[in-house]
Structure formats: C-alpha cells, structure tokens
C-alpha positions in Angstrom: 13.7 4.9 -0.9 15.0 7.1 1.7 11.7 8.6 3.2 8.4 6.4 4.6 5.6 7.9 5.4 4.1 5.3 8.0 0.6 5.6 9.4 0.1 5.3 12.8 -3.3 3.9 14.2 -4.1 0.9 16.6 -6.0 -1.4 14.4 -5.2 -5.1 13.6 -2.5 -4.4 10.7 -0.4 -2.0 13.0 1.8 -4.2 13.3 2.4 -5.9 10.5 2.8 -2.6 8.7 5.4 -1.0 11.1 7.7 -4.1 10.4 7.1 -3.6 6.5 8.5 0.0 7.2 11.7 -1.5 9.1 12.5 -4.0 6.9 12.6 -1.2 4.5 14.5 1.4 6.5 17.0 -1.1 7.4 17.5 -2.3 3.7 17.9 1.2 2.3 18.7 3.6 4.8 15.1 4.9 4.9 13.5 7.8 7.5 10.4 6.2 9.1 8.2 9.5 9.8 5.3 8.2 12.0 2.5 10.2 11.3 -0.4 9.6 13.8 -3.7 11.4 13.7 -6.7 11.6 15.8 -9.9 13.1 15.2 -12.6 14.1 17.2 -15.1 14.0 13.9 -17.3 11.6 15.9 -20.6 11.1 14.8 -23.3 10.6 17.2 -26.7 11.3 15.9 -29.0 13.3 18.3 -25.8 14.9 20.1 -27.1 18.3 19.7 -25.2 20.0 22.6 -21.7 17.8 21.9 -21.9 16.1 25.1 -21.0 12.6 23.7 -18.4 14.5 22.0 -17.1 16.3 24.8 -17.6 12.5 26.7 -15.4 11.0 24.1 -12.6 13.3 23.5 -10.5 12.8 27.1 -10.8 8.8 26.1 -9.5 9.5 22.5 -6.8 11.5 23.6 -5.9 8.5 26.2 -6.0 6.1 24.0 -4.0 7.8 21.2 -1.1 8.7 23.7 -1.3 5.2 24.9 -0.2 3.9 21.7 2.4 6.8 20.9 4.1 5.4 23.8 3.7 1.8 23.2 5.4 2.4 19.7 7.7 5.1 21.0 9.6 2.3 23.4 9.4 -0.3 20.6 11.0 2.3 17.8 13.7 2.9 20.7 15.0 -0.3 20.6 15.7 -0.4 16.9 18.4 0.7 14.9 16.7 2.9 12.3 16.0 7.1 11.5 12.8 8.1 13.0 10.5 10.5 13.9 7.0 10.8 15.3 4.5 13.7 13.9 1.3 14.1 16.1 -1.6 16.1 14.0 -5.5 16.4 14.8 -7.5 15.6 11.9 -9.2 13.0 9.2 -6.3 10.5 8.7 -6.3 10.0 4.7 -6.1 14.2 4.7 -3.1 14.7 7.3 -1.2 12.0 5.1 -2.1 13.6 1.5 -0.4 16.8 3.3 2.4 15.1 4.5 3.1 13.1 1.7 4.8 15.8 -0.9 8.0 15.2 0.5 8.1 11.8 1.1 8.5 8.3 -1.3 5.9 6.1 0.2 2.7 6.0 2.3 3.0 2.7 3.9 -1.1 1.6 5.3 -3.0 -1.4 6.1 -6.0 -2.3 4.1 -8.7 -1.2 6.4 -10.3 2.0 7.3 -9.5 3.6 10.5 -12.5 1.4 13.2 -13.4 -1.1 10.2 -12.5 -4.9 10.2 -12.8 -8.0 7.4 -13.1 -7.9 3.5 -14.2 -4.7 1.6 -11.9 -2.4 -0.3 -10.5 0.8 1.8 -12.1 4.3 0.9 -8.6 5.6 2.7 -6.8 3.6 0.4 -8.3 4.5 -2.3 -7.8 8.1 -2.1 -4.4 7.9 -0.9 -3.7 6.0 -4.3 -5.5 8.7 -6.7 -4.8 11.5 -4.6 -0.9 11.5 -3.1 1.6 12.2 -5.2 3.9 9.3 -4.2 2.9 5.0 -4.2 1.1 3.8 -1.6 2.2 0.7 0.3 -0.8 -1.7 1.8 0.6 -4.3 4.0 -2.2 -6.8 5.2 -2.2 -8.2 8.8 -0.6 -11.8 8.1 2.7 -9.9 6.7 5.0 -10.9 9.3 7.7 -9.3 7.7 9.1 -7.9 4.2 12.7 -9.2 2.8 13.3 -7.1 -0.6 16.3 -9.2 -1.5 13.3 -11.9 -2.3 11.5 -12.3 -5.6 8.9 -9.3 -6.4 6.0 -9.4 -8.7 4.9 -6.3 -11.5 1.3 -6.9 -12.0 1.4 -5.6 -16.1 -1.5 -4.5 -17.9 0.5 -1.9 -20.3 -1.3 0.6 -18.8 0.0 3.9 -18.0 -0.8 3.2 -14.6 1.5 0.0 -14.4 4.2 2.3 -15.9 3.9 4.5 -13.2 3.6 1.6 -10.3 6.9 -0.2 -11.9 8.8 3.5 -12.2 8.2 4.7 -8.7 8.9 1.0 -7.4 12.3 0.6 -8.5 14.3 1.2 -5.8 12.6 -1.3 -4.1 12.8 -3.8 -7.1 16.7 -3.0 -7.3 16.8 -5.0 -4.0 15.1 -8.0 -5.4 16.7 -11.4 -6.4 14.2 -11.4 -9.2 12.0 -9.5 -10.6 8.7 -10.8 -12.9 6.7 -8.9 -15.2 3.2 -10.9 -15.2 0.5 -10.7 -17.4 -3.0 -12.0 -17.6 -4.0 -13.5 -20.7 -7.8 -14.5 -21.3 -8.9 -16.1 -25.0 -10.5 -13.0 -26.2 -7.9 -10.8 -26.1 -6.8 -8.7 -29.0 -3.6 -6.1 -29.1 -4.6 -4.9 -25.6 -1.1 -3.2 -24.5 -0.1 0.8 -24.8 2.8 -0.5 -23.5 4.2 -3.8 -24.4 6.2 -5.7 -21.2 9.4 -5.6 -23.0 9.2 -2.0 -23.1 8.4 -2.4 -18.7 11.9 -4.5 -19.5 13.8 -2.7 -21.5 13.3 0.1 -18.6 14.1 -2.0 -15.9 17.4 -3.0 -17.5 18.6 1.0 -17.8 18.4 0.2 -13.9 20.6 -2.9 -13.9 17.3 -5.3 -13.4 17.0 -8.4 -15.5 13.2 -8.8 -14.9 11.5 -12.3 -16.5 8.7 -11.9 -18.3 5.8 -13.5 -17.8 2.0 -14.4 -19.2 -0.4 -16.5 -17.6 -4.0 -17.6 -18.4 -6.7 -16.4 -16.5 -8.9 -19.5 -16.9 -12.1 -19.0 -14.5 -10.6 -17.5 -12.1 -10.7 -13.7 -11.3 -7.7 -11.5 -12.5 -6.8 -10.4 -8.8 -6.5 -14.3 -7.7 -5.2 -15.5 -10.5 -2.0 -12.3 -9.7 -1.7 -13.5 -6.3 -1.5 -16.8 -7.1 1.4 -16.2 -9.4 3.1 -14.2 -6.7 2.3 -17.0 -4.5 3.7 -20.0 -7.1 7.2 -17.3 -7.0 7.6 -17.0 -3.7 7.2 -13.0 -3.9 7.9 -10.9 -0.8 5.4 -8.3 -3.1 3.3 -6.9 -5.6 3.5 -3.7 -7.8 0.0 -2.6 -9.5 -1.3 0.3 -11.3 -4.1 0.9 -9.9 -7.6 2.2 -10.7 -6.9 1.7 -14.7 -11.0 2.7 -15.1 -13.0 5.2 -13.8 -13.1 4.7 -9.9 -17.0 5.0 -10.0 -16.6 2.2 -12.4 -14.7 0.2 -10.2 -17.3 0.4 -7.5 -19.9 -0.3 -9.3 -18.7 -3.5 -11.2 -15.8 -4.3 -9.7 -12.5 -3.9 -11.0 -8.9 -5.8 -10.2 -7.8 -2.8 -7.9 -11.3 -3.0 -5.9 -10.9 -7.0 -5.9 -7.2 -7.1 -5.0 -7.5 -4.5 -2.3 -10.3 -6.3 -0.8 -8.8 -9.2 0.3 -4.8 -8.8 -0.1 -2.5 -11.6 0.4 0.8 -9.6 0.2 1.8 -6.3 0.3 0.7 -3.9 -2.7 2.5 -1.4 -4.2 -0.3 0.5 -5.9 0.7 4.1 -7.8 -2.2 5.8 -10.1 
C-alpha cells in the first residue's frame, strides 16, 4: 500500500490512528495524505438569523488550525511522505472524494463529536460507499506491527473476497496469516466461496495462510472473531462487511454493526 488516506479530527482515537498510519508508511513506503475537514453545518435550533453560527465559526476555525499545527510539528519529526489537505465540508463526503486515488481510508470508530459504544454512521458509509478498504483503528491501538500475525474474518461471502483481495499487501507483511470461520450446529453448505479457495489465492501471493474454524458456542459471532484474534496474538482483522442489507443490520443487528461497535483491534472492513 503506497497511498493512506488518513483522517484528521481531534477526538479520542486521533492518535491511535495516526500511529496505525506510520507504522504502515514506514513498513511499505506509504504517502500519508492528511485530510482534515471542518464544517460549519452547525445545528442550533431557533438560530434564525445565524448568529450562533456566525458565534461559532471564528472558534471552529481556531480550533481546527490548532490541531493542524499540533500534528504538523509531530509529522515533522518523522521520517515518512506526507502531506496535509485542508477542505470545508461534511467529513465522510470530503474523504469519499478524496479517496479514488488512494488504497485506504484509515478512521477511528466514532463519529466526528460522539464518544462510547454505538456503530459509526461515518464508518459505515465510508465502507459501502469508497471505492477502497476502510481502516478503523480504536483508541487503545498503541501501535500496529504488520510483520505480526493477522486475522481474515471468512464467511465465503463476496464481501470477505473482496476484504482479503484489497488487504494483501498488508497481509504480505504478516508472520502468519489465519483464515477463521465461525461454525454454529445448524449450519448447512453455507459458503459461495470455500476458505481454501481464500487460500489457494493467497498462495498465488506467496502467503501460506492457516485455516481455521471455530465454534460459536453462546457467544456472539463478533466476540467470538476477536477472541480468536485475541488467542493469536493478531496485530488485525480483515472483514467483509455489511454481508446483508444495511437496513437489516440496523434493525437486528448484524456482525459488522456488532464488531464496529465495540472494536478491540483494528478492522480492515471492504464491501
């Protein structure tokens, strides 16, 4: 991966997602382009005139050069490609722009002035919408070594085809590589495509992934995954993501929803 598109806000996961993108940059020779956007689509109900609006904008603008700089000095000191790209507007819209010519969105799990549990809306239209993966890195990633063990969430979905294609570059990198399943009791011939096929392409590559099935037991497919990556020391997870309907997702709850909710490593997620 030679180009990262990296988001640029000042919540919680900032950090821990700018040294995801370094770690990266400095493994493969990636381009960090820092895309930062502010906008002034404030709601404030009963400001008929704008004044709040107007009252808001010079502190905005503060606070958004505040953290260019901040970052600016940090990114000086480090020996990676960069660039920074400063653009008014809706955040999850500037990077679906931007994204056309790059290999990766790299985010963090919230929405832009949200904190705790609950599944991204950002997130979530980054993954259906960009035409690249989408890298979430949660706050407690303190940093991410490739050359460790990396996880491919399988379901033989399209989907999982498409996360485990657009991640291998990053796979190539890995000491190991583990195609895990899901079992539960009830299952029937549930794969389009079989692991070994997930192999059998991975090999073409020169990776020698392990395949893998575990039971679900009573435990929800997302937890049971991250447990798995958790039992094999995994710097990551790859996922094909929103396999259903997204309305279906939301309304019931679905592994993507669940995982992204509550992440305990970085995702890879690709539609």
């Amino acid at each position: 991966m030679k180009s990262l598109l990296l988001h640029i806000d000042g919540d919680s996961c900032m950090e821990a997602r700018m040294q995801v993108a370094l770690d990266i940059a400095r493994a493969t020779g990636a381009h960090i382009t820092c895309l930062q956007a502010v906008s002034f689509e404030v709601f404030a109900p009963g400001d008929f005139y704008g004044s709040a609006m107007a009252a808001a904008m010079p502190k905005i603008k503060e606070a958004a050069e505040d953290l260019r700089k901040r970052i600016e000095d940090d990114l000086s000191n480090e020996d990676v490609s960069w660039e920074w790209q400063f653009l008014y507007g809706m955040a999850e819209h500037r990077l679906l722009e931007q994204s056309a010519l790059h290999d990766v969105i790299i985010v963090g799990p919230n929405d832009i002035g949200e904190k705790g549990k609950g599944a991204s809306r950002m997130v979530g239209e980054l993954v259906l919408k960009a035409p690249v993966p989408v890298l979430v890195v949660p706050k407690s990633t303190k940093r991410l070594d490739v050359t460790a063990p990396m996880m491919v969430a399988w379901n033989g979905s399209s989907e999982a085809c498409v996360a485990l294609r657009t991640a291998t570059p990053l796979l190539a990198c890995a000491s190991k590589v583990f195609l895990v399943s899901v079992a539960e009791e009830t299952d029937k011939q549930r794969f389009d495509f079989p692991a070994v096929e997930g192999a059998q392409y991975l090999s073409r590559y020169g990776i020698d992934p392990e395949i893998v099935e575990v039971l679900r037991g009573d435990a929800k497919i997302s937890d049971t995954l991250f447990s798995a990556a958790q039992m094999r020391d995994c710097s990551m997870m790859v996922m094909g993501a929103y396999g259903h309907s997204r309305l279906s997702e939301m309304l019931l709850g679905g592994v993507t929803r669940r995982s992204l909710s509550d992440p305990q490593l970085p995702m890879f997620l690709a539609h």
